[in-house]
N, C-alpha and C positions, 0 to 999 in steps of 0.2 A: 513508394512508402513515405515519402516525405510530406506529403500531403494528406497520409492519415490524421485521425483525430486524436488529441493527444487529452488526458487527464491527467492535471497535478493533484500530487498526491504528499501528503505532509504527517508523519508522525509527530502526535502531540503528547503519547501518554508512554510510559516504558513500559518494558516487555516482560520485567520483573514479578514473577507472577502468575503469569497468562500460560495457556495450556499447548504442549508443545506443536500441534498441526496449528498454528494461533503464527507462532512465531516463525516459523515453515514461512507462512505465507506474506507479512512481512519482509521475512528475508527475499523472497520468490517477486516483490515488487519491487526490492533493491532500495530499501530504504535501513540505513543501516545506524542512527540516534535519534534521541531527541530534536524537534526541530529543522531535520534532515528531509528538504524536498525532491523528486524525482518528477517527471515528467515518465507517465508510462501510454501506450498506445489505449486507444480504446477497442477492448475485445471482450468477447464475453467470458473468455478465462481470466483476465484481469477484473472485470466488474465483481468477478463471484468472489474474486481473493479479497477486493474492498469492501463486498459487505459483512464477507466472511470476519475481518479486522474492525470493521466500522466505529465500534467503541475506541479505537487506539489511533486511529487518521483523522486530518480533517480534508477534505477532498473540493479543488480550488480552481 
């Protein structure tokens, strides 16, 4: 597993707002503030969660 591919993934915008399966998914990449980076694998359940949020990450 250490040799999977990994995306960073960086929340830019708050959550204040946004509709609750929005935030679900957010929380679901483990990115938990503003400015807050995570390093998540690349898979097709995480891609769908970052397009799904796409407006709120910048992806790195």
């Amino acid at each position: 597993m250490s040799d999977a591919k990994k995306i960073k993934v960086t929340l830019v915008k708050s959550l204040i707002g946004t509709k609750g399966d929005h935030r679900l998914c957010v929380r679901g990449l483990g990115l938990r503030r503003i400015n807050h980076s995570v390093e998540v694998i690349d898979t097709p359940a995480n891609r769908g969660m970052i397009n799904k949020v796409s407006y709120l990450v910048k992806v790195g």
